[in-house]
N, C-alpha and C positions, 0 to 999 in steps of 0.2 A: 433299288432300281430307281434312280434319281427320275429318268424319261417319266415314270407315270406321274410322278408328283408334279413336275414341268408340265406336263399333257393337259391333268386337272386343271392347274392353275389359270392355264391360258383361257379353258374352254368355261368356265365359270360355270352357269346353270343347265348347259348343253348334258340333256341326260338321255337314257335309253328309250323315252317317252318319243323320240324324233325318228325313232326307227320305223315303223309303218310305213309315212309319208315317205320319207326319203329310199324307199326300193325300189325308184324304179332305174336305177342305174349302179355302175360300181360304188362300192362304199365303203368306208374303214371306219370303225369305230372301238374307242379304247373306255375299261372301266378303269374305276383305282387300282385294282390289279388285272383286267381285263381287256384285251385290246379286239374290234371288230374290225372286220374288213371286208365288203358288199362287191361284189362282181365277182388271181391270179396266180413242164419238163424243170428243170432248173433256172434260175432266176437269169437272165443275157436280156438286159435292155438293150436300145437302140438309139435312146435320145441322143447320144454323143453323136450321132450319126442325122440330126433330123428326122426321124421317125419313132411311132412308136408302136407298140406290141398290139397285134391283134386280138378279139374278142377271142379265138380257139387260142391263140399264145395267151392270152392272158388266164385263161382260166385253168392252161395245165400250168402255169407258173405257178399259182396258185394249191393246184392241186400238188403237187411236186413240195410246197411247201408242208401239207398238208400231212402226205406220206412220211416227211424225213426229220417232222417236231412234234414230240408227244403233248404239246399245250396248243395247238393249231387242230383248227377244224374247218374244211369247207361244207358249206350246206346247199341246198338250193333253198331260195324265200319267195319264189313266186316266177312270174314271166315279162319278160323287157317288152317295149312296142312292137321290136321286128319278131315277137313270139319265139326266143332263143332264153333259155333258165337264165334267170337272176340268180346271181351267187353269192351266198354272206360269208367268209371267212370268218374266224373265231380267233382269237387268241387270247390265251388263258393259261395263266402261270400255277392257278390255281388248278387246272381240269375241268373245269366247271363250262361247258359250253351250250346252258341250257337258257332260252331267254328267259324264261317263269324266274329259272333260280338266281339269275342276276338280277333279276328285276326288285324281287324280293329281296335282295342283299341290301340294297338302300346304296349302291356303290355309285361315285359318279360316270358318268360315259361320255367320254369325246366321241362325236359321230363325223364321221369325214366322207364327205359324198363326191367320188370323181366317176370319169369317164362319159359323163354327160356329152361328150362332143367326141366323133373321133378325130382321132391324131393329135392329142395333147397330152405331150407325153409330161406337162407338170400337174398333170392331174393320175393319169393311170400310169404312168412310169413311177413318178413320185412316191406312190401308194405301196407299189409294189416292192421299191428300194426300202422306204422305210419300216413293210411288214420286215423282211427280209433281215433287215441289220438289226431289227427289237428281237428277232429269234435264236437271231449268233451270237448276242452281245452285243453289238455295234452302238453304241447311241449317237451321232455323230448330230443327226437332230434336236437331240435336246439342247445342245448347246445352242441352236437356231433358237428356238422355243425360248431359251434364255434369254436371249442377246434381243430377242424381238420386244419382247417383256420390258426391258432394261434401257432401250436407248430408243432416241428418237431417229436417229439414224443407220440406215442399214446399207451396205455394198449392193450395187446392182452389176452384174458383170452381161458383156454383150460384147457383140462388135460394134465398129464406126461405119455408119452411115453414110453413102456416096451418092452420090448420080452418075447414071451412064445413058448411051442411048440404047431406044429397046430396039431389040431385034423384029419386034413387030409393030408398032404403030411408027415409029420412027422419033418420037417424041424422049424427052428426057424420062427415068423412070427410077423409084430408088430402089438400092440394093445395099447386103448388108459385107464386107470386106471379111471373110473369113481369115485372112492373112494379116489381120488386124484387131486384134482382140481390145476393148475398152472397157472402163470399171470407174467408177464413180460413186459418192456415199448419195444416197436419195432419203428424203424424209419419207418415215414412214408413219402416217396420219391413222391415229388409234380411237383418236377421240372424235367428236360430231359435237354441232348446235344444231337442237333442234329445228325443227320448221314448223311444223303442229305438234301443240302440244294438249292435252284433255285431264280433264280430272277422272279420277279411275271409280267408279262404282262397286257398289258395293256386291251387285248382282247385272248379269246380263240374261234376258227373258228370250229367250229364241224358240218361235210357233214351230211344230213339228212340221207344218207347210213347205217348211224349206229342206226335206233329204240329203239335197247333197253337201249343204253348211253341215247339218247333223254329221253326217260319215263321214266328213275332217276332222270336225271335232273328234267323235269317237273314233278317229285311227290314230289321232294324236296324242290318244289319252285323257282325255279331259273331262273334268269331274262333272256332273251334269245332274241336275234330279226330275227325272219324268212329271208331269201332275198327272195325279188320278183320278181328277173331277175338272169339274169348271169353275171358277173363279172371277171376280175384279177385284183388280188393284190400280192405285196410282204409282203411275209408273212417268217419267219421262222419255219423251218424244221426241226424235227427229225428223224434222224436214228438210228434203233437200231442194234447195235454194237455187244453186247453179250447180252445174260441170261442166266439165268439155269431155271429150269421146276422140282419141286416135285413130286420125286417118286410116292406119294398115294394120290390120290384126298381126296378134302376135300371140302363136301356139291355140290357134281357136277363139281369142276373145280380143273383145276392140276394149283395152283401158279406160277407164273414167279417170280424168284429173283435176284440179284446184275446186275441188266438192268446197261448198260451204254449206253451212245448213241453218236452220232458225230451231231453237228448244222450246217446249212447252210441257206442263203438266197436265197429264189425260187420264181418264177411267178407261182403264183398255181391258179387254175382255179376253180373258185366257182361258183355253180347252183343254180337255184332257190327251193329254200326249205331247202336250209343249214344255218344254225344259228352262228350266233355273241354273243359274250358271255362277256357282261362286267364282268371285274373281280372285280371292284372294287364297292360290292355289299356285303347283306349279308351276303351269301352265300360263303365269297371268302375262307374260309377255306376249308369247303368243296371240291369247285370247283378245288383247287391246288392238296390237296392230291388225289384226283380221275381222278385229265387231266394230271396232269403229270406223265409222263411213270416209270422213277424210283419211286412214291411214293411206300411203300408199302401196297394198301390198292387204286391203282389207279386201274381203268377198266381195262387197257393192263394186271396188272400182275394177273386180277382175269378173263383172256381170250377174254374178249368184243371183242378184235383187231386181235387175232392170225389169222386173216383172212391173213392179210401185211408179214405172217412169213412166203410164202408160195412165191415160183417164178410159175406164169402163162404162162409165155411168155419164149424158148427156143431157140437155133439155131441149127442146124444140120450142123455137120462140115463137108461133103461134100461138103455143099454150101454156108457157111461160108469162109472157106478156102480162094478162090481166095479176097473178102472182107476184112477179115484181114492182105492180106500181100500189100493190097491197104490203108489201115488205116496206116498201120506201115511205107510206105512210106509217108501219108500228112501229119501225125503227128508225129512231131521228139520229142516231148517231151514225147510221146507212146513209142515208137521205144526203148528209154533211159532208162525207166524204165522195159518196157518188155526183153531188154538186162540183165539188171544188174540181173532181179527176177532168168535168166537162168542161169546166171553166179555166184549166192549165194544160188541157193536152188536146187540141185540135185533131187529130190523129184520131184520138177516144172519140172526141164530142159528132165526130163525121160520120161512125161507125156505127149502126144500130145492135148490132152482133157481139161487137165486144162490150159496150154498152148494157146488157141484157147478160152477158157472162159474166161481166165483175158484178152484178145485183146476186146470181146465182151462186158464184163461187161463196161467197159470206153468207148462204141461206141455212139451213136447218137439211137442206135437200143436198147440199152439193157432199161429194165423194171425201169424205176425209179420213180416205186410207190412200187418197193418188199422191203421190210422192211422199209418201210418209215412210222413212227406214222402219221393217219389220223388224230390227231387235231393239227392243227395251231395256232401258236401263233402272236398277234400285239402287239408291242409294244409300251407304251406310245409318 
């Protein structure tokens, strides 16, 4: 069965650990001899046609697969947002359509997540062809799987692109010449340059303060070890420096981007029920682009933490005041800087308020858990 070997190879570390997360839409997923498939009467697509199969078509497609292949199985695995079953097809050459007992196999898993949108049919049509032709025989995919593997170039087929006028604004508008079929080889980009990159630790420390970091982690699978007491360690710290924040949310959260932060080494104080986080696990790709703070695509920048962006703790510079001009006498290296900030930034030296806040910010008093990333890192 050449497909699975092809399937494997593509999907590299892509294992059955990504199954959780990813139910909340249709899904396919293959092991080394096991293929999944999450959301689809007999198979009749529509895309040759512009359309594709609906939520009730797809799911007796699915079931109809289901009835008529003794290595196929649909399940249900939970409930979509519109509160309609989420459905995991199974396929298994073996019989085996248990997730305990693949899981246990040690086998690898392609996980294929479609139907996210409706009417795309190269996501739920696709899915469903390709259950379809692994259970007849067909593999007409893996040669794709192949070929994509193999070359930097691949055929795009389409039509050619026009202008006409619209029938409604009156303005020119483009349309695509069905009577006109076009095809062209396109590069197809497999590889990336970095943009940030991070030294990877040895250990990442996550306070059980944060639940819902927790419950990705453990739906993802990830190895974790509770503490059963209280503790200090030196640990390394981040603070965050700058962000920016997107105008218009997107799916509930407003993005944080171009984080930079400042590192330092701290005695941080850990409780019983905060977790230890080997990195050096399946999971460690995962676990990198999601704990650290510049990733794009980590907890901080999809809001988990803006809790930390937030100062708690103030002073009231009436009673401040005598305090800071006691601080700027014990500390001559204060003193120095708080001199020079007044004598180079007119702005500062005009300000009584901020003035009295940078003496505060550098005290023994001020809050030095506000903008500090709540996970830690140990190092090897």
């Amino acid at each position: 069965m050449n497909w699975i070997k092809l399937a494997v190879r593509l999907t590299g570390a892509m294992t059955l650990r990504t199954v959780k997360v990813m139910t909340l839409r249709t899904v396919t997923v293959m092991t080394g001899l096991t293929m999944w498939v999450v959301a689809t009467a007999q198979v009749e697509l529509k895309y040759a046609q512009n359309e594709t199969v609906t939520w009730k078509e797809a799911t007796g497609m699915y079931r109809w697969l289901d009835e008529t292949h003794e290595d196929a199985m649909l399940v249900e695995a939970g409930w979509t947002d519109a509160g309609k079953p989420l459905h995991l097809f199974i396929i298994s050459s073996e019989g085996d359509f248990s997730p305990r007992s693949i899981r246990g196999s040690g086998k690898n898993v392609l996980f294929i997540n479609n139907g996210i949108h409706p009417g795309e049919p190269c996501g739920v049509d696709a899915s469903l062809k390709l259950a379809k032709d692994l259970l007849s025989g067909s593999d007409p995919y893996s040669q794709y799987l192949e070929n994509t593997t193999r070359f930097q170039m691949i055929p795009f087929k389409g039509y050619r692109a026009g202008s006409k006028q619209s029938n409604v604004t009156g303005h020119p508008r483009l349309y695509y010449d069905r009577d006109d079929p076009w095809e062209k080889e396109i590069p197809y980009y497999k590889y990336f340059k970095p943009v940030v990159t991070t030294d990877v630790p040895g250990y990442y420390i996550l306070p059980g303060a944060w639940p819902e970091v927790v419950e990705r982690l453990q739906l993802n699978q990830v190895e974790m070890r509770e503490l059963l007491h209280d503790t200090v360690v030196e640990a390394e710290v981040s603070y965050i420096d700058q962000y920016k924040t997107v105008k218009q949310p997107y799916n509930g959260h407003y993005r944080h981007y171009d984080v930079t932060v400042r590192k330092e080494i701290q005695s941080v104080q850990l409780n019983t029920g905060d977790f230890i986080i080997p990195v050096r696990q399946q999971a460690i790709e995962y676990l990198v682009q999601t704990l650290e703070p510049r990733g794009y695509d980590s907890f901080f920048s999809w809001n988990f933490f803006d809790e930390v962006l937030f100062r708690n703790e103030y002073f009231s510079p009436y009673i401040f005041e005598e305090t800071a001009g006691i601080l700027l006498k014990e500390y001559p290296v204060l003193k120095r800087e708080f001199d020079l900030k007044r004598a180079t930034d007119s702005l500062f030296s005009a300000d009584p308020y901020q003035q009295l806040r940078f003496i505060y910010q550098r005290s023994p008093w001020s809050e030095n858990t506000f903008m500090r990333y709540p996970v830690f890192r140990l190092m090897d």
